[in-house]
N, C-alpha and C positions, 0 to 999 in steps of 0.2 A: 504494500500500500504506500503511495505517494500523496503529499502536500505539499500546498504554496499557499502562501499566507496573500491573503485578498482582502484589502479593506482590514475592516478588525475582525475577522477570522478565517480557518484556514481551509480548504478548498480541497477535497481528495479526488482522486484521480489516478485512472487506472493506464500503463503503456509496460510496454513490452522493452524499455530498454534506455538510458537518461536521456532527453531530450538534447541535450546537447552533443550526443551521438546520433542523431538521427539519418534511419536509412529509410530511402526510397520518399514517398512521399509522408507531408508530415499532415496529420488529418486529425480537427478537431471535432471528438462527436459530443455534441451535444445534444441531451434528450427532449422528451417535451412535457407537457403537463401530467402530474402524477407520476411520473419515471424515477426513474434511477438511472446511474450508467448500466446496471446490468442486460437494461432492454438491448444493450449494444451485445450482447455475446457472441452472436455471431457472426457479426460484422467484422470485430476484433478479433476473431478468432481467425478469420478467414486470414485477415490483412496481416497480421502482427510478424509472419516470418518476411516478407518481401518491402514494407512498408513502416510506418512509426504511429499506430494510432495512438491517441489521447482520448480516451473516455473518463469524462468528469460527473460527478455528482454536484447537483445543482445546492445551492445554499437550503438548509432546513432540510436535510433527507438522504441516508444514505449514511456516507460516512464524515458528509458537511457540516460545518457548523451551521447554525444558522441566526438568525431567522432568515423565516422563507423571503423573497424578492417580493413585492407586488402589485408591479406596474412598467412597463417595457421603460421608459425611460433611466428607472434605477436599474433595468436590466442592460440597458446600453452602458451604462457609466460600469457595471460591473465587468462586463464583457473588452471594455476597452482596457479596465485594471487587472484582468486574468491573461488577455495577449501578453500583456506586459512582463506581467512577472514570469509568464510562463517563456519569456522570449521568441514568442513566435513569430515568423513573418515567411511569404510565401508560402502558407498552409493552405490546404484545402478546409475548408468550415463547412461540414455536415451537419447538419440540423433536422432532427425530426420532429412533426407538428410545431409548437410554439418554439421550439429551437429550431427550426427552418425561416420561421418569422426573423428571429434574433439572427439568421444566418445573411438574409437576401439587405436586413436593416442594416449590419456591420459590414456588408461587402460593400453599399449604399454610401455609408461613412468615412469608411476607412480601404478607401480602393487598391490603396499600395502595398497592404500588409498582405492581400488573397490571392492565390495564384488559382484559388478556381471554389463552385461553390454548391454544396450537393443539396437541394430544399425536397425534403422528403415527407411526403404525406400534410403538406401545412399551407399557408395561406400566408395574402400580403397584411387580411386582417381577417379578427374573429366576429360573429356575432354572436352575440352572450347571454342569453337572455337573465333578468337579475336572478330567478327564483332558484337558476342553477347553482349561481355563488352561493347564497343562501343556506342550499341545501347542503352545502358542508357541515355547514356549522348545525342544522338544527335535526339532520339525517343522515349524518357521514354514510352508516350502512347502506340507505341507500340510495346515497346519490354513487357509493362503489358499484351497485348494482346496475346504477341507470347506465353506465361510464362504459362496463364492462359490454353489456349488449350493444355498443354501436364499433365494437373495435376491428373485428374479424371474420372473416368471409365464412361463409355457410360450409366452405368447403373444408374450414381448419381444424385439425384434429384436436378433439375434447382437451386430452392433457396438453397442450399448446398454452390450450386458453386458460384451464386451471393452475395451470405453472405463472402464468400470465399475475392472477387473481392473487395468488400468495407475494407475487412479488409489490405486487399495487400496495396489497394493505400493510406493507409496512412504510406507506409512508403517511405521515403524520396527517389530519381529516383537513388542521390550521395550516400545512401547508397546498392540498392541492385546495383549502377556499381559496389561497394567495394565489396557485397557479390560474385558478380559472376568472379570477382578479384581472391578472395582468393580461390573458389573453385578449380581453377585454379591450383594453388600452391599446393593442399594437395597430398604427398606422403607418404602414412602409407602401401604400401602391403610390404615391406621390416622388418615392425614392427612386423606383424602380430602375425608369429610364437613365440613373446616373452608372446602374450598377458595368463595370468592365471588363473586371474575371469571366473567365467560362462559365457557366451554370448547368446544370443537371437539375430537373425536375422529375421526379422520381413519384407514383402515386400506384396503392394497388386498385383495378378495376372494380373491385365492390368494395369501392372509400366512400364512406359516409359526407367528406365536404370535400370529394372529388372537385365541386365547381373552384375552391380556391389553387388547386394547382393549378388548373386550365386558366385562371387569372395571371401566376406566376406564368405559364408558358407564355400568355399570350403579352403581356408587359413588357418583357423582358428580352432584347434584344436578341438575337441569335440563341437563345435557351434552349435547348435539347429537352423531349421529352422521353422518358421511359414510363410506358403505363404494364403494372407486373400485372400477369394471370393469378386468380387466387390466392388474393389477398384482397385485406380489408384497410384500415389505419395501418395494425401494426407488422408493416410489410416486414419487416425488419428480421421478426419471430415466424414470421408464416411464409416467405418465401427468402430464406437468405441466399439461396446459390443463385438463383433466377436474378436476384438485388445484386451479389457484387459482382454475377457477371456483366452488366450491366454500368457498373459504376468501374469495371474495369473496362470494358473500349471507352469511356467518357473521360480515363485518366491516359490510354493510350493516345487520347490526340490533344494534349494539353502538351503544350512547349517543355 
């Protein structure tokens, strides 16, 4: 287990070998609402002998300190003081769901530090309805429950999804009311047109807010889509060979 100290607390994070030896490309995954780094296992599993990923856990959850973020703007300022310390530049910034949001917003901002930009299963913004935030607080069970049915294609196998469900509930109810807080807040389609890295748009065919990638495709200058067979959101877990075959011709034509 790895730390870097961010703001006033420290930040864990999972890579296959010190950043300052990094081989092949260097790729930061960042999850999305409710997550963990663990949603990444097999992304990192796939990537870790030929490449350098960074799977981080997000503030409040995991093995972060916290308190949870909650509201994209504290999540920009956070993100701009994690490259930092982490010394990154010329990385690729993978984001799923609300860290795709945080992905297309930092590539938006900060154009010089990305050399390319993976936005998977996420949007340029969310719509939120309140009773959802809410329901952290006054039903955590279940608004886990409501969370869990929109995740995964018909076709994903049971233990997928209930591997899935053990991993969700350990994260704290006050931190995904924060997550689904900030989702709330993110407005990057006004950014869009600035973004200059590569992009990859990565979405599975039975995604519940399918229409927000097709916003990213269509925004977004030269953007590449990959739309994966069976899968739902969590492309990630339900189709990983299909995803980084995919996400490797997207890295074979980047400079």
């Amino acid at each position: 287990m790895a730390y870097v100290k961010v703001g006033g607390g420290f930040v864990h994070y999972k890579c296959p070998r010190p950043i300052g030896s990094a081989k092949g490309r260097v790729i930061l995954l960042v999850h999305g609402a409710y997550d963990t780094h663990a949603v990444w296992r097999n992304v990192y599993g796939h990537f870790r002998r030929e490449h350098t990923p960074i799977a981080i856990d997000l503030p409040g959850r995991g093995a972060s300190d916290g308190p949870a973020i909650g509201n994209a703007k504290a999540y920009a300022k956070f993100l701009d003081q994690l490259v930092r310390a982490l010394k990154l530049k010329d990385f690729i910034f993978w984001g799923h769901s609300m860290g795709g949001s945080m992905a297309v917003d930092f590539a938006a901002r900060r154009k010089k530090r990305v050399k390319g930009v993976i936005a998977m299963s996420s949007a340029p913004d969310w719509k939120i309805p309140k009773k959802e935030i809410t329901q952290w607080r006054k039903d955590p069970d279940g608004a886990f429950r409501r969370n869990l049915s929109h995740l995964f294609s018909k076709k994903t196998p049971l233990g997928v999804v209930e591997s899935y469900d053990r991993m969700l509930r350990t994260v704290p109810p006050r931190t995904c009311q924060a997550d689904i807080a900030s989702c709330a807040t993110f407005r990057a389609a006004p950014k869009l047109k600035r973004i200059k890295a590569p992009v990859l748009v990565v979405t599975g065919d039975e995604e519940a807010w399918i229409e927000g990638s097709h916003r990213l495709r269509d925004a977004i200058k030269g953007a590449q889509f990959a739309l994966i067979p069976g899968a739902g959101h969590a492309v990630a877990l339900e189709q990983p060979q299909v995803l980084c075959a995919a996400v490797e011709v997207f890295f074979a034509r980047l400079k």
